[in-house]
ROFI-236811 format. One line per field, with one value per residue: z, x, y of N, C-alpha, C in turn. Coordinates in steps of 0.02 Angstrom, whole numbers. Example, Ala and Ser with C-alpha at 12.3 -4.5 7.8 and 13.67 -1.06 7.14 Angstrom:
ROFI-236811
n_pz	[390:354];
n_px	[660:642];
n_py	[-284:-112];
ca_pz	[390:357];
ca_px	[615:684];
ca_py	[-225:-53];
c_pz	[390:394];
c_px	[660:645];
c_py	[-165:2];
END
This chain:
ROFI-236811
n_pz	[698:664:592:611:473:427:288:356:480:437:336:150:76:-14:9:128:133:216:345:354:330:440:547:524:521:676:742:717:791:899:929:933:961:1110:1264:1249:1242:1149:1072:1059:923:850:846:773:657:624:589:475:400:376:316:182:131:141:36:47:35:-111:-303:-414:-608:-767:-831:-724:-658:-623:-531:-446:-427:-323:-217:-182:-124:-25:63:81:143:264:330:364:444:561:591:609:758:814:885:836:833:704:662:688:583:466:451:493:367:276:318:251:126:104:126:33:-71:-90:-56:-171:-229:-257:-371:-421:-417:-312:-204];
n_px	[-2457:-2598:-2729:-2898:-3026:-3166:-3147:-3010:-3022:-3113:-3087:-3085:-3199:-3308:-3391:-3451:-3549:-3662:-3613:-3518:-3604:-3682:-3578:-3531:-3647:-3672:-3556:-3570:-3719:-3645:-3584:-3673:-3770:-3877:-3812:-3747:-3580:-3453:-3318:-3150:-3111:-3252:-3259:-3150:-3189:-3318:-3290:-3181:-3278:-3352:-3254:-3241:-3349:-3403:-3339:-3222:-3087:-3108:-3081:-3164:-3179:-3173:-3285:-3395:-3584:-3653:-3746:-3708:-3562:-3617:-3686:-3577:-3502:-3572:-3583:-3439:-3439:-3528:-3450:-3326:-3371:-3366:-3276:-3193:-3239:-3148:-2981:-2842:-2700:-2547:-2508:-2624:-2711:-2639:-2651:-2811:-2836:-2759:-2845:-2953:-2935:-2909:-3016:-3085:-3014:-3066:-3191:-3368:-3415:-3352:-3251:-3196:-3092:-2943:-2851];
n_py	[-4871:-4989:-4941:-4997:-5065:-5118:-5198:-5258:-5324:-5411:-5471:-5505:-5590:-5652:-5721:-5677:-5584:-5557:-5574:-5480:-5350:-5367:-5347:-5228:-5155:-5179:-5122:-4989:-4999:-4991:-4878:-4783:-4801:-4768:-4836:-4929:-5010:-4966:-5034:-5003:-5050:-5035:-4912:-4898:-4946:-4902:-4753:-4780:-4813:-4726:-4625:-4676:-4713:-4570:-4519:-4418:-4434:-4451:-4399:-4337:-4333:-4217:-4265:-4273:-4228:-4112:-4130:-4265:-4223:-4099:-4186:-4275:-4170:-4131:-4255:-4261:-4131:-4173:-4260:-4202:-4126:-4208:-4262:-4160:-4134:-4222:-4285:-4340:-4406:-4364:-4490:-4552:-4519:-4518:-4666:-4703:-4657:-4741:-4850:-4820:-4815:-4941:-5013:-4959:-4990:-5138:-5136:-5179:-5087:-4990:-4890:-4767:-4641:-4639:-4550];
ca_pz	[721:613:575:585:436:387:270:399:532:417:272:89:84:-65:18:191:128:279:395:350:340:508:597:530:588:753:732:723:854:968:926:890:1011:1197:1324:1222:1231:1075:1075:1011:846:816:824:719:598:600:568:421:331:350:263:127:88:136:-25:68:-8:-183:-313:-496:-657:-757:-836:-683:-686:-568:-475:-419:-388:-265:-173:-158:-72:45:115:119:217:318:359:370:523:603:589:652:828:844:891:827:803:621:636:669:530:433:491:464:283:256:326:196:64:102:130:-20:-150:-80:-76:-222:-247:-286:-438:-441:-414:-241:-183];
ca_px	[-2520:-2653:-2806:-2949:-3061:-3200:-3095:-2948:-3057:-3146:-3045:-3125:-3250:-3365:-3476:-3468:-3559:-3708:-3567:-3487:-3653:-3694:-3503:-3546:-3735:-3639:-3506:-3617:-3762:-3607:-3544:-3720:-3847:-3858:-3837:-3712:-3536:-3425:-3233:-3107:-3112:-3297:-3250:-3092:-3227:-3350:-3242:-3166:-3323:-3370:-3218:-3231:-3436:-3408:-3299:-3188:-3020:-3096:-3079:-3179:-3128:-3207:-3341:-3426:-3622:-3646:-3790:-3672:-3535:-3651:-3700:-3506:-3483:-3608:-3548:-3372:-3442:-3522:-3372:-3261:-3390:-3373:-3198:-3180:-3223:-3097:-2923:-2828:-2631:-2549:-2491:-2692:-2742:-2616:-2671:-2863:-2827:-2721:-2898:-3013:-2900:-2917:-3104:-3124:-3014:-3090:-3271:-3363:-3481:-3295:-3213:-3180:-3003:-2916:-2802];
ca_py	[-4896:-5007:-4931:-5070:-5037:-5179:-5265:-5268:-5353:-5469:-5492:-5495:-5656:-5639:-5748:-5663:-5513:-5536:-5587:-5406:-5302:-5386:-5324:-5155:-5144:-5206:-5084:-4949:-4959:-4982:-4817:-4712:-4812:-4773:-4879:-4975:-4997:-4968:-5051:-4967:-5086:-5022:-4862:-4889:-4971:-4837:-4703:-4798:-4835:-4649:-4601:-4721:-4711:-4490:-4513:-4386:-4455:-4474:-4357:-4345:-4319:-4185:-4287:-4304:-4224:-4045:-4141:-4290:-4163:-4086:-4242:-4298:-4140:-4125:-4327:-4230:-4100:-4196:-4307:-4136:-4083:-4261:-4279:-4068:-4173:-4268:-4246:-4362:-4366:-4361:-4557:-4578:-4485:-4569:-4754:-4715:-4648:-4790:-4913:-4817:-4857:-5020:-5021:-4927:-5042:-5171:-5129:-5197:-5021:-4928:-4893:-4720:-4627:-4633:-4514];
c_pz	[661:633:571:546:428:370:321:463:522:355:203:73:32:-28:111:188:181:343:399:358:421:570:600:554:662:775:767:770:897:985:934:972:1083:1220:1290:1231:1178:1101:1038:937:821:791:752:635:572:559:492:358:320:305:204:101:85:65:-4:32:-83:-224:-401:-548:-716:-794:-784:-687:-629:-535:-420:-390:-319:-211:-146:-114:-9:83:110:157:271:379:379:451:582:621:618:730:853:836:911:789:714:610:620:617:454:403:455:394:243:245:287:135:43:78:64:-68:-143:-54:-139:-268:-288:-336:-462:-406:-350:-246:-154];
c_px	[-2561:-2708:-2869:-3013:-3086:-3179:-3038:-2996:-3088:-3126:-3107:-3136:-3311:-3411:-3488:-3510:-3608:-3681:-3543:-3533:-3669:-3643:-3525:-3600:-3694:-3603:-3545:-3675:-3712:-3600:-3601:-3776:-3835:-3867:-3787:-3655:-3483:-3356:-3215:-3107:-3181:-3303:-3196:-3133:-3294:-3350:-3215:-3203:-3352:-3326:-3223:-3291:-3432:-3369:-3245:-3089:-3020:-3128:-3117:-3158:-3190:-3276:-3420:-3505:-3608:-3701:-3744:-3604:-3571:-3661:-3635:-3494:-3518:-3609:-3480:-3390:-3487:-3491:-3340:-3291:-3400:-3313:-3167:-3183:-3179:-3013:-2856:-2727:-2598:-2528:-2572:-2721:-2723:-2661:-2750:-2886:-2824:-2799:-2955:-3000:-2920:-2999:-3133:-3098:-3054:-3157:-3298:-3394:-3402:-3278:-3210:-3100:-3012:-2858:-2747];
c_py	[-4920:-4975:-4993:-5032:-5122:-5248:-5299:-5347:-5430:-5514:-5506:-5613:-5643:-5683:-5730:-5593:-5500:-5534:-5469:-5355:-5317:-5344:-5243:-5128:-5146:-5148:-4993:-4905:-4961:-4927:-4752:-4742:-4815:-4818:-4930:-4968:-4999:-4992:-5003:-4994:-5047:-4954:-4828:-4893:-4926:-4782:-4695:-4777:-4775:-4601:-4612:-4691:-4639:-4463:-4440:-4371:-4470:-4408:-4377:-4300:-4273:-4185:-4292:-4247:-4167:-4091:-4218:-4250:-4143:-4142:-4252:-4240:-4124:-4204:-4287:-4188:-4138:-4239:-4246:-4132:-4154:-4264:-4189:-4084:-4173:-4242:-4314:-4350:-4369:-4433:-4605:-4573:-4532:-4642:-4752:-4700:-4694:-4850:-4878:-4831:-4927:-5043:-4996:-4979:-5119:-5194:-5117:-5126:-4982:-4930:-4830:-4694:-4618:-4607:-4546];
END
């Protein structure tokens, strides 16, 4: 199964960056705001970008400062208790790993280590 993450959906467009903030705003109230209906893609894309931005899959090296430390883990725990929800099988898990990868080498904010 593909994972749809961001990039997957919209593909990397340096000059689509309002096009892309726009999908994900979109993405988003589908999934969070009542009265709305979310696709399965927005959710796939939700999901993603919470893995990716929860820095969940990324690990620092031991320069890193104790007050950033802290921050990175409290967006992993709060991804841990979003993702404790859901019940998802291990090819999903896989798949949406696979679409933060993506989202992450190919979001311009990244440049730290990926698992």
């Amino acid at each position: 199964m593909g994972w749809r993450s961001l990039h997957t959906v919209l593909g990397r467009d340096k000059s689509g960056d309002m096009r892309r903030q726009a999908r994900l705003t979109q993405a988003y109230r589908a999934v969070f705001q009542p009265g709305l209906s979310a696709s399965s893609e927005d959710k796939e894309i939700v999901l993603a970008d919470l893995l990716h931005r929860s820095g969940f899959n990324k690990y620092f090296g031991p320069e890193v400062s104790s007050d950033h430390l802290r921050y990175a883990e409290g967006m992993r725990a709060l991804y841990g208790h979003i993702f404790g929800f859901l019940s998802l099988s291990d090819e999903d898990v896989a798949a949406l790993e696979r679409a933060a990868r993506v989202e992450a080498v190919n979001h311009s904010e990244t440049r730290e280590f990926i698992r």
